[in-house]
Each structure stands twice: as C-alpha cells, then as structure tokens.
N, C-alpha and C positions, 0 to 999 in steps of 0.2 A: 400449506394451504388446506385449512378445510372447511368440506361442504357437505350441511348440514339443511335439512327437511323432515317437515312432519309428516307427510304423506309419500307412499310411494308414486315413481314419476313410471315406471316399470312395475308392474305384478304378475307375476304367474302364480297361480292356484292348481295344481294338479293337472298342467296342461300334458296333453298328451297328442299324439297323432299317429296314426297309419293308414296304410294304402291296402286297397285290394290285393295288391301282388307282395306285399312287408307288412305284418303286423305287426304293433308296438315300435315305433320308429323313435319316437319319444313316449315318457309313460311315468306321469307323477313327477311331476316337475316344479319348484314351489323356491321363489325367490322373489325382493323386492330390491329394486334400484333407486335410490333417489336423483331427484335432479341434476345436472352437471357433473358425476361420478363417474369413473374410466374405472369401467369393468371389462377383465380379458377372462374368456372361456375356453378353458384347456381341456384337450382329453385325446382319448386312440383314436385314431382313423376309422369313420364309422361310427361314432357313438353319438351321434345327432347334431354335433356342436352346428352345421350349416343349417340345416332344417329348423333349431331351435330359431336362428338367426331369421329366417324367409317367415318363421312365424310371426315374430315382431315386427316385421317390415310388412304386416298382410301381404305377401306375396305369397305365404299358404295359409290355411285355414284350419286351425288345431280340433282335430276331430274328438276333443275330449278337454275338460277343463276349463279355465277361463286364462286370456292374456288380456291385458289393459295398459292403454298407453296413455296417462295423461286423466285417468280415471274411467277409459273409452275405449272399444275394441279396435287395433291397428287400422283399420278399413273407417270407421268412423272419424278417429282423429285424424286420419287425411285431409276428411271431406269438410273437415273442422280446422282447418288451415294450420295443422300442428306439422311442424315441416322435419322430414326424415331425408338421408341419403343414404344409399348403400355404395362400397366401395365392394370389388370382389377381385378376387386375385387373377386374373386377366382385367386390365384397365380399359377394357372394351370399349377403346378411343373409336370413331369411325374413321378408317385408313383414309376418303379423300378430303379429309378437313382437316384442314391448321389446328395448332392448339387450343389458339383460341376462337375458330370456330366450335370446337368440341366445348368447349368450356361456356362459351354462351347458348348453344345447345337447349340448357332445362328454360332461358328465355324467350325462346324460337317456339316452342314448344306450350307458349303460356301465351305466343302472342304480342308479347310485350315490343314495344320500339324501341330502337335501338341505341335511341339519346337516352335512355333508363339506365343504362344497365353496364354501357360500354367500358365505363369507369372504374367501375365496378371489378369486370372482368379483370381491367387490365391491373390491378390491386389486388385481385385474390392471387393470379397468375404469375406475379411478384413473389406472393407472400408464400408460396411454395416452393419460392428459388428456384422460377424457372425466369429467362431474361426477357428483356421485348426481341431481340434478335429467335429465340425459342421460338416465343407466341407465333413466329411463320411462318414454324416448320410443321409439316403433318407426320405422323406418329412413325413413319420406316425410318426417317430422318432423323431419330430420338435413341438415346442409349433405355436399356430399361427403367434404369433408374427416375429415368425423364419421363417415360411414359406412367410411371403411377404417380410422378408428382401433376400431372396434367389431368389423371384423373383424379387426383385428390383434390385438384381444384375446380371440377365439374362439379366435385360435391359439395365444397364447401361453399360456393358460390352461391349458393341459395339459403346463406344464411340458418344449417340446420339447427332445430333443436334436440335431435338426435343423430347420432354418426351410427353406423352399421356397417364392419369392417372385418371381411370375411377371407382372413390369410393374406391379407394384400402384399407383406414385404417377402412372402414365400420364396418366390423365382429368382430373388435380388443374392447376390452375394453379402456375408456375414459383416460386411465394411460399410458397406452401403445401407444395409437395413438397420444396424445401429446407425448413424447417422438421421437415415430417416425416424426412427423411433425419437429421437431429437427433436428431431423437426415438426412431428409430428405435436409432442406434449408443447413444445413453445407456441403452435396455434392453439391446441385446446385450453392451457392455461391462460390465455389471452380471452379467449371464446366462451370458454364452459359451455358449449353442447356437452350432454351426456352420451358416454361413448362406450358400447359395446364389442371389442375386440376379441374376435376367433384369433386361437392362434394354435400350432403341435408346438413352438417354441418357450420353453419352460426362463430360459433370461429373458427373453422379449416380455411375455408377461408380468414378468414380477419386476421389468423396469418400469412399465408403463403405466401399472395398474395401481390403482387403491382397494383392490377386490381381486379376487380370482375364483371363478367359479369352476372344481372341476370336476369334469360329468364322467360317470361310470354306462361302462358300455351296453347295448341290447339288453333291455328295450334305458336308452339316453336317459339319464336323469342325474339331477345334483347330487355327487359323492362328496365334495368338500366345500367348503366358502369360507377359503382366508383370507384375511386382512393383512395389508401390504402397509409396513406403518413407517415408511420414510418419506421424509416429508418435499415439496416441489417446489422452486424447479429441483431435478434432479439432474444431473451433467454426467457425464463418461464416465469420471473417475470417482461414482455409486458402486460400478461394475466390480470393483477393484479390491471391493472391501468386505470385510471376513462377517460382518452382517448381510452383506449381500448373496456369499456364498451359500450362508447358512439357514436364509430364506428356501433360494432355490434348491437345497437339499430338502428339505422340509415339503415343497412342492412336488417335488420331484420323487419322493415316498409315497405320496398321496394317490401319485398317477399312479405307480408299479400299483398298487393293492387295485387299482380299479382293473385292472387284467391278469390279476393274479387267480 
C-alpha cells in the first residue's frame, strides 16, 4: 500500500524547546509527514523522542521554530475540529469504570447522548479484541495486555485523524507486543489515521513503520530518516526474513553513532 500527498499533513521547521531548569530539550528539528503515514521515532532514553510527541499533540508549546498540523499550529487544529489521540504507555484506564465506561469517556466529556455513540463504542471495543463479557470488567480485572487494548480503544473511538503513541506496548512481554503490533497496523490499514510511534524498540519500529525517524541525543533532533520499504499488510513471518534482519541492522547502526 502506498500513500502518497502533496502537502505536508505534519511540518516541523526547526522546532526546538526548553525549560528554565533544561535547556535545549529539543533543538533544530525539521521533518514532514504526510497524511495517513506510520511514522516510529527511535532514539536513547532522553533524547526528546516524548516531548517531541506532547509537541505535536499541543500538550507543549515549542519555544523555538514552527510545528503545523494540518497547515495549523497543534492548539489551533484542535479548535478546528482536526481530531488527535494520544495513547501513552500506562493506559491511564480510570480504575472505577468498566471498559467500556472508559472507552466512552471522550463522549461524556463532549456531552454527547448516549443513543450516539453506544454503538459505536461497543464496535470499536470489538475491533481491539477485547469481548462484550471484557467491556464489564474494570481495568484490576484485565491482564495488561487488555488494558492497552481498552486504551487503544478510548483512542480510536473518536475517530482520529492522527494517533500519538508514546511506548505503549513497552510493559507488555515480547509475545504479546508483536501480536499487538498486529493488531495494531490491521486497524490502521483499514483507518489510515496518520500515526506517529515512539518506540526504544528497533524490530517494533521497522515492523510497523513506513519511516523511522531517529533522533540524536541532547539537545533531540533528527540524526537519520529511513525508509522502511516492505510492503502491507505485513504478517509474523516479515520477522523471519534476511531483509528484515538487515533493515534492523542498518537501524540499529544509525542509533549506536547517535551515542557514540
């Protein structure tokens, strides 16, 4: 599958940020995403990959350079009904609500009644492979695994046009987060929201991705932007295979020299 645009759906121009107590957190940052594109952002612990993420999502405010979402800065495309989710690696379920209490959630919250939307939920809540017998249990009642497919479907449930996905299958064992990685590109390829994935995981990336952007450390900024040229769907046994190896080596060079 490929997807193809004339304009950028993403821009950074020399975004940069810092804090009174950190300067240079990010610094010269310069990258364009187009529409519907599964981009993963690799890099050391520390080298901005999350902050770059809270930039795009306006949930910070880059004190240097320009980001644009949509041709708009993050905070504007909100207010301009351009619809974002963030997923982060605690599924920050609230513990006395069912699943699909927590999943209906972003409609509670907008007001909406609940002949809207119930349908809705109970189909997204599905489409994550979690069951109706699930949707009744609240988040202590849920293996891990379950609890980020329940938050996968708080986000997806509102229909985004961009995903914001920051280490989510981190805490998960190496069975289950390939799996989820799965499960993951079969909704997006079905969806195409454009999706931006933090990851330290060097195979998670280069299964998921059509891009991989990966940043060198203090002060954060773009050291590599490779293209991931296997085509989708992709299945298990991509994993398996002596291009695939020789991607993630090739990756996986890229990182050493940014802490070298």
């Amino acid at each position: 599958m490929t997807i193809t645009t004339d304009t950028a759906f993403i821009h950074a121009d020399q975004v940069g940020l810092s804090f009174p107590s950190v300067s240079d957190v990010l610094a010269n940052v310069n990258f364009d995403i187009p529409r519907g594109q599964f981009v993963s952002i690799l890099g050391a612990s520390g080298c901005g990959k999350s902050s770059l993420l809270r930039v795009m999502s306006g949930l910070q405010t880059a004190t240097a350079g320009l980001m644009l979402l949509d041709g708009r800065s993050p905070g504007n495309a909100r207010e301009n009904n351009l619809r974002s989710a963030f997923v982060f690696q605690d599924p920050t379920l609230l513990p006395w609500r069912t699943v699909r209490s927590n999943v209906s959630l972003p409609f509670e919250l907008r007001d909406r009644p609940e002949s809207e939307y119930l349908e809705h939920v109970k189909e997204t809540i599905n489409l994550v492979g979690l069951t109706e017998a699930d949707a009744d249990k609240r988040p202590r009642e849920l293996s891990g695994g379950m609890r980020m497919r329940a938050s996968l479907a708080r986000a997806l449930v509102t229909n985004p046009d961009l995903m914001l996905m920051d280490e989510p299958f981190a805490p998960l064992d190496d069975i289950l987060r390939q799996q989820l990685n799965e499960e993951i590109l079969r909704i997006w390829t079905d969806q195409k929201w454009t999706a931006v994935f933090v990851t330290h995981n060097v195979s998670e990336a280069v299964f998921l991705s059509q891009r991989i952007l990966v940043m060198h450390p203090r002060p954060g900024r773009i050291a590599a932007d490779i293209e991931v040229p296997f085509d989708y769907p992709r299945t298990a046994k991509l994993r398996a295979t002596a291009e695939f190896a020789e991607l993630m080596g090739t990756v996986s060079q890229e990182l050493r020299r940014t802490v070298e």
